[in-house]
C-alpha positions in Angstrom: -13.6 -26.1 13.0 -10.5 -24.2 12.5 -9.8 -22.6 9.1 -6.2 -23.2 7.3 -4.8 -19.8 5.8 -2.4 -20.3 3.2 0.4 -17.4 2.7 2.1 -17.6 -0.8 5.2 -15.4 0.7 6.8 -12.6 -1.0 7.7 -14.3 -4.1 4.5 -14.5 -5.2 3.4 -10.9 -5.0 6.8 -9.9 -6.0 6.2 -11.3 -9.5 5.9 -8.4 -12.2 2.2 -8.0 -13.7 3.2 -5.8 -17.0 4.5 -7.9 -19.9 6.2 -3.8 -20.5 7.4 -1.2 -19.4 7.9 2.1 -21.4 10.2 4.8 -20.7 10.2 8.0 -22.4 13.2 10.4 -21.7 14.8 13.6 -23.5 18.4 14.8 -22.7 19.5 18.3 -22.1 16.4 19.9 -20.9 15.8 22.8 -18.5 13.8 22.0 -15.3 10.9 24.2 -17.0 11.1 21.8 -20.3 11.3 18.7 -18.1 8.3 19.5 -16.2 6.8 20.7 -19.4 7.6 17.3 -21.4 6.2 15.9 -18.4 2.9 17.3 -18.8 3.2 16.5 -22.3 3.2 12.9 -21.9 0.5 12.7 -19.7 -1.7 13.9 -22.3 -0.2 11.5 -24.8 -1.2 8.7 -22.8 -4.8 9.7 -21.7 -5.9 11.0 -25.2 -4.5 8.8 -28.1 -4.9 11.5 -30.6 -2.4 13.8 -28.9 0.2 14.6 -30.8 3.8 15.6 -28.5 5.5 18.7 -30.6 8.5 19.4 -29.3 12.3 21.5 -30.7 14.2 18.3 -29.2 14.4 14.3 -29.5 11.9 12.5 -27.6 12.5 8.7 -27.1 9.9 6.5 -26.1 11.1 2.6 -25.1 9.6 -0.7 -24.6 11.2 -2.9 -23.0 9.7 -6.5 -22.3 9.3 -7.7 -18.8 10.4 -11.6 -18.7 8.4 -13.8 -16.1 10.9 -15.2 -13.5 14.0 -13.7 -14.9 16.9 -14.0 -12.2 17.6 -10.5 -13.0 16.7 -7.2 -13.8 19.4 -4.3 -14.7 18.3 -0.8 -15.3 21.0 2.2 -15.1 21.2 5.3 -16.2 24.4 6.9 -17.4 26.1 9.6 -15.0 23.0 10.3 -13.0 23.0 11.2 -9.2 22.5 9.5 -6.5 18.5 11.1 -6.1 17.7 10.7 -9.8 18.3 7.0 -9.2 16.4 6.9 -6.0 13.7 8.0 -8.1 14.2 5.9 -11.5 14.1 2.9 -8.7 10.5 4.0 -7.9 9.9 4.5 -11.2 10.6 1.4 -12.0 8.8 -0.3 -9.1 5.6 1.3 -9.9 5.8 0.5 -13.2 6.3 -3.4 -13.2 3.0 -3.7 -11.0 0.6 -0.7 -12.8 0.4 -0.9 -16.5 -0.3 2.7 -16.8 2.5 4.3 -15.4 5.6 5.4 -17.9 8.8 5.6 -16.7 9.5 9.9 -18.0 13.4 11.0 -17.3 15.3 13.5 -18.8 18.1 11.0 -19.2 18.6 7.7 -21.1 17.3 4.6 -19.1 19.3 1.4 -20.1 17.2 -1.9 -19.1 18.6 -5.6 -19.1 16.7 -8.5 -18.1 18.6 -11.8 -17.3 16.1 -14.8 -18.0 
């Protein structure tokens, strides 16, 4: 006897499984205090008493992820063609894995379209 194998296709592995994302970003910073801030969160998210200290603004976003929305916008203003390779990826990894933050040294603008 022959065993049926049902496939639900890539729309239903391509549903988000955060109800969130957050995004923490900083403008103006040097390579060193981006990889620095960097470092910085990391810590923040693995021990909840950590406290970031830093001599700039630190943002830190949460933006809602809505079930089925038609569609999703997220930009960043006057950023290169690599940084959003990467903010893409970003992004990706972070609609599937609950514990990854989306860190940028720029602002991230997010728009969902229900």
């Amino acid at each position: 006897m022959k065993k049926k194998v049902r496939s639900h296709g890539p729309s239903k592995s391509k549903k988000p499984m955060v109800p969130f994302v957050q995004v923490v970003w900083a403008e103006d910073l040097t390579k060193k205090e981006f990889k620095e801030f960097k470092k910085q969160v990391k810590l923040a998210l693995r021990y909840p008493n950590y406290s970031i200290i830093s001599n700039y603004e630190i943002h830190w976003d949460t933006y809602a992820v809505i079930p089925g929305a038609k569609a999703r916008l997220v930009w960043g203003d006057n950023i290169s063609d690599k940084e959003a390779e990467d903010l893409k990826q970003q992004v990706n990894y972070a609609l599937y894995d609950p514990n990854h933050v989306i860190v940028t040294d720029y602002q991230v603008h997010w728009k969902e379209i229900a």
